[in-house]
PAKOLDO-385311 format. One record per atom (N, C-alpha, C, O): y, x, z. Coordinates in steps of 0.2 Angstrom, whole numbers, plus 5000, padded with zeros to 4 digits. Atoms other than C-alpha are relative to their C-alpha. Layout:
<lotis>
YXZ;...
</lotis>
This chain:
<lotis>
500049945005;492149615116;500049994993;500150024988;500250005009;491649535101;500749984995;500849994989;499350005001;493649475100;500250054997;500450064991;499949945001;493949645102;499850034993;500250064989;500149985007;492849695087;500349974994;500350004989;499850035003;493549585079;500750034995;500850064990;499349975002;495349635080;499950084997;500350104993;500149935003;494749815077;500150004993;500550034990;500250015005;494049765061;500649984995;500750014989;499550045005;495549655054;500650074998;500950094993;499349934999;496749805060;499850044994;500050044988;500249935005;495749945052;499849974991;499850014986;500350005005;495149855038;500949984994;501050014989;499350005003;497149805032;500250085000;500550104995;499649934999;497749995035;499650044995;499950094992;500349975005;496250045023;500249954993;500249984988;499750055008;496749895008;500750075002;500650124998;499449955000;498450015012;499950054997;500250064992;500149955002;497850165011;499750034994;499850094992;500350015005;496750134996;500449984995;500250014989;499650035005;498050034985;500850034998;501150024993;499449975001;499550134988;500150044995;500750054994;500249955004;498850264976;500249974993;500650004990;499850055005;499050114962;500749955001;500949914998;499350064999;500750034970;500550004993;500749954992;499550005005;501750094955;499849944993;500249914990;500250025008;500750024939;500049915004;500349865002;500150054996;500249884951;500849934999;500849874997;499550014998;502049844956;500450004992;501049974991;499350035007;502849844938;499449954997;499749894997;500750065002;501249734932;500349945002;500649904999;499950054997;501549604944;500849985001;501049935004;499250014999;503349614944;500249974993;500849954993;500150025007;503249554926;500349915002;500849884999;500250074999;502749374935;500349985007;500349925009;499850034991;503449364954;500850075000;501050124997;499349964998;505049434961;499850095001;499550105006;500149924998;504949644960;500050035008;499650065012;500249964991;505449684978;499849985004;499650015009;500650014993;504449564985;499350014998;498949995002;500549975001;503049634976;500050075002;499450095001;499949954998;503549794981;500150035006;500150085008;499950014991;503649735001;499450015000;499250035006;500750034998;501849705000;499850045005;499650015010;500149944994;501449865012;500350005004;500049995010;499750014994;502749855022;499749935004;499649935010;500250074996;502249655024;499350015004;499249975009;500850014996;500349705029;500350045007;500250005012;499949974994;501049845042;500449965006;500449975012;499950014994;501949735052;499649955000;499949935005;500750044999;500549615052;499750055005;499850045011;500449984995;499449745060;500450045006;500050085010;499549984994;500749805072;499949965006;499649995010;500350054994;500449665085;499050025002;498750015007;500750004998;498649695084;499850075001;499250085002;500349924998;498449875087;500550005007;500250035011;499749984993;499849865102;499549955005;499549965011;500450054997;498549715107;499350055003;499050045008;500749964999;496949845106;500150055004;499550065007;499649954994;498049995116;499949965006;499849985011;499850034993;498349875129;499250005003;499050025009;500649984997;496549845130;499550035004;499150015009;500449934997;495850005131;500550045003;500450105003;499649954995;497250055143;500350074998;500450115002;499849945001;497950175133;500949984997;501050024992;499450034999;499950095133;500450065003;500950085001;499649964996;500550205145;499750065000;499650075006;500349945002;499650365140;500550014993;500950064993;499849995004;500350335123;500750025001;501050075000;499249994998;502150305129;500250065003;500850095001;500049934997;501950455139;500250084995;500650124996;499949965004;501850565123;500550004997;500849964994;499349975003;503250665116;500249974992;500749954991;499950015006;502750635097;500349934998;500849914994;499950065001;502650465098;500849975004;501249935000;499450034996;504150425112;500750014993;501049974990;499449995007;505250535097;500149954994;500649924992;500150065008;504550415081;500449935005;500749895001;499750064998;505250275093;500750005001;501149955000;499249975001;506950355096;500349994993;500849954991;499749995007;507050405078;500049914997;500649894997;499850065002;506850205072;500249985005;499749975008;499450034993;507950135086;500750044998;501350034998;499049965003;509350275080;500149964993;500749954993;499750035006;509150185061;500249925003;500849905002;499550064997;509350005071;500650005005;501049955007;499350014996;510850055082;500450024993;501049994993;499449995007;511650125062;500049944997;500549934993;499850055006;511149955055;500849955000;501149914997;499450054999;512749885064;500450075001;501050064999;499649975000;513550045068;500450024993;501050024993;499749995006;513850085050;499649974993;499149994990;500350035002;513649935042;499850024991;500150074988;500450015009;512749915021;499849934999;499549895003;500450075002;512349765011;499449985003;499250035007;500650034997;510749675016;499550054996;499050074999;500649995004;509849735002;499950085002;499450105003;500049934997;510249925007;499649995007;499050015007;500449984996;509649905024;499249995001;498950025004;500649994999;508049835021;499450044995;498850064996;500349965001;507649925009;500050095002;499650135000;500049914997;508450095018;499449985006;498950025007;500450004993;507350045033;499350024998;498950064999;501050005004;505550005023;500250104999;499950135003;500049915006;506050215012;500050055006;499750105006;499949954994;506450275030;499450025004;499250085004;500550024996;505050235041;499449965000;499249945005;500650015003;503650165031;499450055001;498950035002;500649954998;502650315034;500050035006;499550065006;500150024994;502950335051;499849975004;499649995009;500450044996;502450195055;499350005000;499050015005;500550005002;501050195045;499650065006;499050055009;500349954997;500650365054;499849965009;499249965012;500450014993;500550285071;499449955000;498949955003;500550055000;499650125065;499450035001;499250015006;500449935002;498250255060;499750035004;499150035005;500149954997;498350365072;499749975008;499249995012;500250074994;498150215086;499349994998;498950005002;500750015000;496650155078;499450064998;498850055000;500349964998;495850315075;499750035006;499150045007;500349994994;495850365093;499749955003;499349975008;500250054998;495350195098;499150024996;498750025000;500549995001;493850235087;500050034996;500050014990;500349945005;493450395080;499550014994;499650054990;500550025006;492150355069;500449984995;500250014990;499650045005;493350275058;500250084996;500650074991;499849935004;493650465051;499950004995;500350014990;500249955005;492650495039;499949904996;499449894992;500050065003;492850295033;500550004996;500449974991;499550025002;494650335029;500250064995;500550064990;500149955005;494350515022;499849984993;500250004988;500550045002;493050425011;500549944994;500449944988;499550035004;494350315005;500650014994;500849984989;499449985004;495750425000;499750044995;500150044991;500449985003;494550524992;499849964995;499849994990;500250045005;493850394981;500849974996;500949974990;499550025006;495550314975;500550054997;500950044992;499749945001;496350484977;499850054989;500150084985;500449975005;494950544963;500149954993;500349974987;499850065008;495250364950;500750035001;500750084997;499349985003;497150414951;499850044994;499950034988;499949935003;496850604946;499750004994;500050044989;500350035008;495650544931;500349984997;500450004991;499550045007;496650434924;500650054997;500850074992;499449915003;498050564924;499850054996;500250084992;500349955005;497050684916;499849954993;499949974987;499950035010;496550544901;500750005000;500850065000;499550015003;498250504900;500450054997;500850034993;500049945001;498550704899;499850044994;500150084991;500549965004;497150744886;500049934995;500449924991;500250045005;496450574876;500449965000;500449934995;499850085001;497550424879;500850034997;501050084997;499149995002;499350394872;500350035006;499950035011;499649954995;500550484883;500549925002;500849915007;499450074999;501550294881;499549965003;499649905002;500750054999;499950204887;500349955005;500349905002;499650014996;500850154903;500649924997;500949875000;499450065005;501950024890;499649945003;499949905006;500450085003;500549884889;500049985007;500249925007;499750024993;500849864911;500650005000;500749995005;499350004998;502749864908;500650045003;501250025005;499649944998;503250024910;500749994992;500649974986;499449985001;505050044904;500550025001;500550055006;499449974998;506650104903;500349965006;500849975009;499850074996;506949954913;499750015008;500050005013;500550004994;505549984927;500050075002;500350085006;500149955001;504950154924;499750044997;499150034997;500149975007;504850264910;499050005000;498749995005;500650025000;503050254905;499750114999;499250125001;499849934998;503350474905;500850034997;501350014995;499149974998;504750584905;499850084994;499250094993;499849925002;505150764894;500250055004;500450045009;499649934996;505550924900;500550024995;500450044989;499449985003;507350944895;500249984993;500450014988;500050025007;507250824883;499650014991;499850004985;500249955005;506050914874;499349954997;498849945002;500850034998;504450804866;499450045000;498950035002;500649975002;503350924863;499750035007;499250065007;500249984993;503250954883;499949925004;500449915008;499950064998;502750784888;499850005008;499350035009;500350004993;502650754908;499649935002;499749875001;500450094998;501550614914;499849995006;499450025009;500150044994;501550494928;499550005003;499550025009;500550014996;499750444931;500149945004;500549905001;499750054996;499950314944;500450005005;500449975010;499349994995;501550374952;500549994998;500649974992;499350035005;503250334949;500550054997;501150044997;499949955003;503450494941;499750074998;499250075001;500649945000;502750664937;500350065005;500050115006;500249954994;503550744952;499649975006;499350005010;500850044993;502550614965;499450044999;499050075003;501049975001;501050664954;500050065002;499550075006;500249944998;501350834957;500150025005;500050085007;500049954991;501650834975;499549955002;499549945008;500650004997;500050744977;499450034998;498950045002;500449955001;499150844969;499850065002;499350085002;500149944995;499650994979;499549995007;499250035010;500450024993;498950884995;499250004996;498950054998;500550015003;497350844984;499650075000;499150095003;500449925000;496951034980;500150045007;499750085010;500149974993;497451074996;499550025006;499250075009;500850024996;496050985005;499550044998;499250085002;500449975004;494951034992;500050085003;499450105005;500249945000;495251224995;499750015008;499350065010;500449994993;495051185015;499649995001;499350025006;500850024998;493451105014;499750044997;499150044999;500349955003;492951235002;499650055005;499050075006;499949944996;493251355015;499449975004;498849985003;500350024993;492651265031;499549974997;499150015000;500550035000;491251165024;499650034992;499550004987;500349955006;490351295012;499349955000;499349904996;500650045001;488551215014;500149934996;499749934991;499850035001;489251055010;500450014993;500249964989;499650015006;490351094995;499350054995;499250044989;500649975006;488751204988;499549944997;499249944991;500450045003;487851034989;500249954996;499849914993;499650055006;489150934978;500650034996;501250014995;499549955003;489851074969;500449994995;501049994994;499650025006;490051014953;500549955001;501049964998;499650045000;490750854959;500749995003;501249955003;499349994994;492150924972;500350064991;500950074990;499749945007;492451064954;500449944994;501049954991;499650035008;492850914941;500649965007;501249965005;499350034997;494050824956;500450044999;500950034996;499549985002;494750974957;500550044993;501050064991;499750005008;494951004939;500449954999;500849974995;499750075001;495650824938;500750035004;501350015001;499350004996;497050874951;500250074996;500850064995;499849965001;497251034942;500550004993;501050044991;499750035007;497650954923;500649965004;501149965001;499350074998;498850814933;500450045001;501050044998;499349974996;499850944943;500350044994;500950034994;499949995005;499851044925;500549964996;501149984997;499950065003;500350894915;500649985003;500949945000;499550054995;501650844927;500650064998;501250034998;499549965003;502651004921;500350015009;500950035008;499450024994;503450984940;499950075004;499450095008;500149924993;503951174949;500150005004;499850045008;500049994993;504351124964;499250005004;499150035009;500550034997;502451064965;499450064999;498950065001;500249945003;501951234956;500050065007;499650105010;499849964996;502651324969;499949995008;499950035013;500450004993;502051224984;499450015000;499250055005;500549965000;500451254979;499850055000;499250055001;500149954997;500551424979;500150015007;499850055011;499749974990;501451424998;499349955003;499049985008;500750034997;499851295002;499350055002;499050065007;500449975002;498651404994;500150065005;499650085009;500149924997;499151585003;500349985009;500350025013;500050034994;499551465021;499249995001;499050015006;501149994997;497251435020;500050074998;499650105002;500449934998;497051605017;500350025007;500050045012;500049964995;498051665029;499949965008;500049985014;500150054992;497551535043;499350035001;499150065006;500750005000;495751525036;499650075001;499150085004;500449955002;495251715029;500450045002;500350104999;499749934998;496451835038;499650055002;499550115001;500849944996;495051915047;499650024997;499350074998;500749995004;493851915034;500250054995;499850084991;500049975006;494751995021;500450064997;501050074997;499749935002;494952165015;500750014999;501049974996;499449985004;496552255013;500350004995;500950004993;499949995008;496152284995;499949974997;500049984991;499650055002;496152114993;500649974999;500949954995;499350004999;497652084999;500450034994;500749994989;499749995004;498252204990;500049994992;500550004988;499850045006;497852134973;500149934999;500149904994;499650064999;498351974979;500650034998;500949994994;499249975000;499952064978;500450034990;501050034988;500149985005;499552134962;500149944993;500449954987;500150075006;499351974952;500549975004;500849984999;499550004998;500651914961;500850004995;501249974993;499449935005;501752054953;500149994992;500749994989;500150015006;501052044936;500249934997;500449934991;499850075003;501351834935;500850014999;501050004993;499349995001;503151864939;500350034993;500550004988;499849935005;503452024929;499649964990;499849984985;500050015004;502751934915;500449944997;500449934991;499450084998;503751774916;500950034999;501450004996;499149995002;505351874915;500150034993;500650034989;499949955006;504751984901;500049964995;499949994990;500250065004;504551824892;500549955003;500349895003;499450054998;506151734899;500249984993;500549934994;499650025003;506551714882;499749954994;500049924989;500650055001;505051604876;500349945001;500749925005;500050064998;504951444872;499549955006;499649905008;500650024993;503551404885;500550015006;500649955009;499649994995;504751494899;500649965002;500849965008;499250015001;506251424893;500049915002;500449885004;500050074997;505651224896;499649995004;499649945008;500550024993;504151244908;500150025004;499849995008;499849954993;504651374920;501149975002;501449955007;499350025000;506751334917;500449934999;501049925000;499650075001;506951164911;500650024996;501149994998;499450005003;508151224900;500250064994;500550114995;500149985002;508051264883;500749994993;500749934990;499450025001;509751274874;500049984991;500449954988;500250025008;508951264855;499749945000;499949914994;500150075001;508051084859;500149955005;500149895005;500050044994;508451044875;500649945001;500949944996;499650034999;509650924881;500950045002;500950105005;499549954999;511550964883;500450035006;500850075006;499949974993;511550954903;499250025003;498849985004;500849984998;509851024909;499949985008;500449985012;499949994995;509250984924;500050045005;500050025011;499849964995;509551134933;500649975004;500749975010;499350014999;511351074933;500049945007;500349955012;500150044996;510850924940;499749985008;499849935011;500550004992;509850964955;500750055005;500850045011;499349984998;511551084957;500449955004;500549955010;499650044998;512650954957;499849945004;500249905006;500350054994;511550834968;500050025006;500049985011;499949994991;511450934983;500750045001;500950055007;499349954998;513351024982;500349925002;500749915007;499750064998;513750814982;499649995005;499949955008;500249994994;512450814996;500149995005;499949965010;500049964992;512850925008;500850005000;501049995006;499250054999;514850875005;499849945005;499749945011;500050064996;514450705010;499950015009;500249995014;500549994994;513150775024;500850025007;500950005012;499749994998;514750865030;500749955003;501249955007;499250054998;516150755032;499749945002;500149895003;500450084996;514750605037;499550015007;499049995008;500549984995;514050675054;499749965001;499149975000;500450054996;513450495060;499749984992;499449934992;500350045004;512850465042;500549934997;500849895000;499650075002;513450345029;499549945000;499549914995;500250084998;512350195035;499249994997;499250024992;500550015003;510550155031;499849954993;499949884993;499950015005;510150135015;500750034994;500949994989;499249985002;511850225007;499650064995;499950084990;500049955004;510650344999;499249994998;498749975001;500750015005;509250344985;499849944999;500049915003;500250065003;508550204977;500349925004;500549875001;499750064997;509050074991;500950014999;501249954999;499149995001;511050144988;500249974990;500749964988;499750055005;510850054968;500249954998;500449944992;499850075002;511149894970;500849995005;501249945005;499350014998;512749934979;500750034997;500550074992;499550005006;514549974971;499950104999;500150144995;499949905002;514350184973;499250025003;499150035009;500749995003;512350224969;499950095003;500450125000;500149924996;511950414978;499650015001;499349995006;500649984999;510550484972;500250095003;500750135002;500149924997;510050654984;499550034998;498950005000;500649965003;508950764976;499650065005;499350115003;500049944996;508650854994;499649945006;499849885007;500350044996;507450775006;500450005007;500149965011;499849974993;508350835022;500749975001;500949945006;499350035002;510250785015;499949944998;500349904997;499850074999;509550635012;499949945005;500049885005;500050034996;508950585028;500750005006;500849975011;499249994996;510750665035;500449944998;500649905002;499650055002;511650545023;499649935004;500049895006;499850074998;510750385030;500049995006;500349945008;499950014993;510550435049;500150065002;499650095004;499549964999;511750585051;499550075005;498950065007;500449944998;511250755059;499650005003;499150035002;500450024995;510450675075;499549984995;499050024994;500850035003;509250585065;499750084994;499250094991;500449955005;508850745054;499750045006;499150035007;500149974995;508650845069;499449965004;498949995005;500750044998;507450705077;499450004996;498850024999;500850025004;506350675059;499850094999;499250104998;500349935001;506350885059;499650025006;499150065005;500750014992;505450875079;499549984999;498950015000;500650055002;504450745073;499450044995;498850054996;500549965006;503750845058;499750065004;499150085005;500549954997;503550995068;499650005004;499150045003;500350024993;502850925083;499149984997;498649985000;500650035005;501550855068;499550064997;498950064997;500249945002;501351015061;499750045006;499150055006;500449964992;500951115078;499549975001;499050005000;500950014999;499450985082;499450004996;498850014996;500649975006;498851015065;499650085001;499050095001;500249924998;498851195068;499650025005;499450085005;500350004995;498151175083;499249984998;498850025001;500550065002;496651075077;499850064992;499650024988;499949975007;496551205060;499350034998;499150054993;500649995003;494751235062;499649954997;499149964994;500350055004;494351075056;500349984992;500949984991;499749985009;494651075036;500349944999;500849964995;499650045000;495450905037;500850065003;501250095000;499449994996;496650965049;500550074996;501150074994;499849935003;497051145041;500249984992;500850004990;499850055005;497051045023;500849965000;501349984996;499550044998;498450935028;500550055003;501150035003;499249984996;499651065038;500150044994;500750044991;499849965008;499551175022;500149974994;500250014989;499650035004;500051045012;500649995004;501149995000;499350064995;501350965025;500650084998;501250064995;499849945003;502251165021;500149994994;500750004992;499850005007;502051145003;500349934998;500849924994;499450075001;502750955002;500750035005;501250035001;499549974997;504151025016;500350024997;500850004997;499749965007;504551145000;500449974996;501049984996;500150055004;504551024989;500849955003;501349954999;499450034998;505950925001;500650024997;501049984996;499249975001;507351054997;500149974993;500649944993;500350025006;506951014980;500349934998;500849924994;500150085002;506750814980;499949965007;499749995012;500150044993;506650674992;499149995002;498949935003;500950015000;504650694993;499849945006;499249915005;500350044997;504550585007;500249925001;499949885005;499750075004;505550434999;499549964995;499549904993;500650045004;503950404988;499749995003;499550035007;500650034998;502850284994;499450035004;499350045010;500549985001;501350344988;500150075004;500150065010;500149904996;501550554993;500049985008;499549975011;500050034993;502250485011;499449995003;499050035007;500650014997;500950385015;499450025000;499049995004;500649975001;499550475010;499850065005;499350085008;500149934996;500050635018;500249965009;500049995014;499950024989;500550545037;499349975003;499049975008;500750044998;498950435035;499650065002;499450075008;500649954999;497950585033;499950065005;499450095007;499749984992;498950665048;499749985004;499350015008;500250054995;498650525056;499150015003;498950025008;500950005001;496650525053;499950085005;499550095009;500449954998;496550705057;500350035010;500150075013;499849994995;497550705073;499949965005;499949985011;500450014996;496950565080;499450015002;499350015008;500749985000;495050615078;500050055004;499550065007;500249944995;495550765089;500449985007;500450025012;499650034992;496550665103;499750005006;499349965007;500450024994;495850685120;500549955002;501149965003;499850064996;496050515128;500250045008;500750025012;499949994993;495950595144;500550065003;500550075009;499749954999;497250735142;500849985002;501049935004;499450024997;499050745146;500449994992;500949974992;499549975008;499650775126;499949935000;500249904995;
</lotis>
């Protein structure tokens, strides 16, 4: 057994260096890329997860849980779905560099989710180690995004090596400086703002669910969530504006349906009304016209990105349609630049059509909801209920943006799947 603890230990203790440094992978990864080859500092995650991939199928075997696992539907799908990108790596061949990089963008979190998920049920306790975790680096990110928001230069990001070359050290709204968005330790300011949604998310579930508990560390769950609140601000990013609304009114109505008056309701409805109605009546503002519109025709740039998010999914869902089997792994998003036709998809969904064709969207759409229903199942636990009301509002976000092509966002939100759906796994059950 002391083997056994052993391997437990090596496992779980790599999956948390993961879990914990991913939050830093961007500034991390231009930093060091300075001094060593960029993509093999950029492999580092992937390189640790298949490292602990032998040692967790070694600890299932163990503890006899092998053919229980196998047994389950979520998992048998995730092994489908990566076995459909290995039969496209030769059916619709891609340069080298595309497929390992399409394979790492595809199924990096994924993986990660079962790795996780495996050593949580093996050992339950390991929950509130890995909560604990993401909450403390989740907490330095969202800090520093807020100095970088409020006191620091807005270029600070330069003295690590951020560039036009690497990645911008922040971005504009519609080319405007006086609305500066800022990164934080993501590789952009819509990451920031779709982890921020899971961030506040949590936060308002544990609110709920663990009132004693948030009364006894009020102020310091008040300043994280002020910290998530200036990032997601600061990031200028609607998609991530608008998921957390849809997160937000998903815990009330899971969490406080029952408890809450009509005639709250009905001024939820109210303010609602009034936010709207006052956004249009002011459509012609400059506030509206770059932070709500991205497109401000007196400073802005002379293609705005509305155009651009147009013209990325109408070439999209072209492609998606005249490519059922998918044009090959890696063919789309950051892994399709190093080859001669570059195809950025501004749509989370069309762009896992382009690299493994309807089948495979149709698989990662099982997969996700199969993910979602055991959340919802599990909803009385404020992890669990936190995470499916973001997994909705990142969902959102998809139509949007390839939300699950970042790293960071990914892995944070399947890990933390992983955490709360293994912790509720009966070993002894049929699921």
């Amino acid at each position: 057994m002391k083997s056994l603890d052993r391997l437990t230990t090596l496992a779980t203790g790599l999956l948390l260096f993961v879990f914990a440094v991913i939050i830093f992978h961007a500034p991390l990864s231009v930093y060091l890329g300075q001094f060593f080859q960029p993509e093999l500092v950029k492999a580092w995650k992937e390189a640790l997860l298949l490292v602990v991939i032998p040692l967790v199928l070694y600890l299932l075997w163990r503890a006899k849980l092998l053919r229980k696992f196998s047994s389950d539907l979520l998992l048998q799908l995730i092994v489908v779905y990566a076995g459909l990108h290995f039969v496209l790596l030769f059916a619709v061949p891609t340069n080298s560099y595309q497929r390992l990089a399409g394979l790492s963008i595809d199924l990096r979190y994924l993986l990660f989710f079962v790795l996780v998920f495996s050593v949580i049920v093996l050992q339950p306790s390991l929950r509130k180690l890995f909560v604990k975790v993401a909450t403390i680096s989740g907490s330095i990110s969202l800090f520093f995004a807020t100095l970088q928001a409020t006191i620091l230069p807005s270029d600070i990001l330069k003295y690590l090596g951020y560039s036009k070359d690497t990645i911008a050290p922040y971005l504009t709204v519609d080319k405007n400086d006086n609305f500066i968005r800022i990164n934080g330790t993501f590789r952009g300011p819509n990451p920031l703002g779709a982890y921020a949604v899971l961030f506040l998310s949590l936060v308002s579930a544990f609110v709920i669910k663990k009132q004693r508990t948030f009364l006894k560390y009020k102020w310091q769950i008040s300043a994280l969530a002020l910290f998530a609140i200036v990032a997601l601000w600061a990031s200028y990013s609607r998609s991530a504006l608008l998921a957390l609304l849809i997160s937000f009114g998903v815990i009330v109505l899971v969490a406080l349906s029952r408890k809450i008056e009509i005639r709250y309701w009905f001024s939820f409805v109210v303010i609602v009304v009034v936010i709207v109605g006052s956004l249009f009546a002011s459509r012609d503002s400059s506030f509206v016209q770059n932070v709500v519109l991205h497109n401000n025709p007196k400073d802005g740039s002379a293609v705005d990105s509305n155009d651009g998010h147009a013209d990325s999914l109408s070439a999209g869902l072209e492609k998606a349609i005249h490519q059922p089997y998918g044009g090959g792994i890696g063919s789309a998003g950051s892994a399709s630049l190093q080859s001669d036709s570059p195809n950025i998809i501004e749509n989370q969904y069309l762009f896992i059509a382009q690299e493994v064709g309807w089948l495979g969207l149709g698989l990662f759409i099982v997969i996700f909801e199969l993910i979602m229903w055991r959340l919802y199942q599990s909803r009385r636990d404020w992890l669990s209920l936190g995470v499916f009301a973001s997994g909705i509002g990142l969902a959102f976000i998809g139509f949007l943006l390839p939300v699950w092509a970042d790293d960071t966002v990914s892995l944070v939100w399947f890990g933390l799947a992983a955490v709360a759906l293994g912790s509720h796994y009966k070993v002894g059950s049929k699921k």
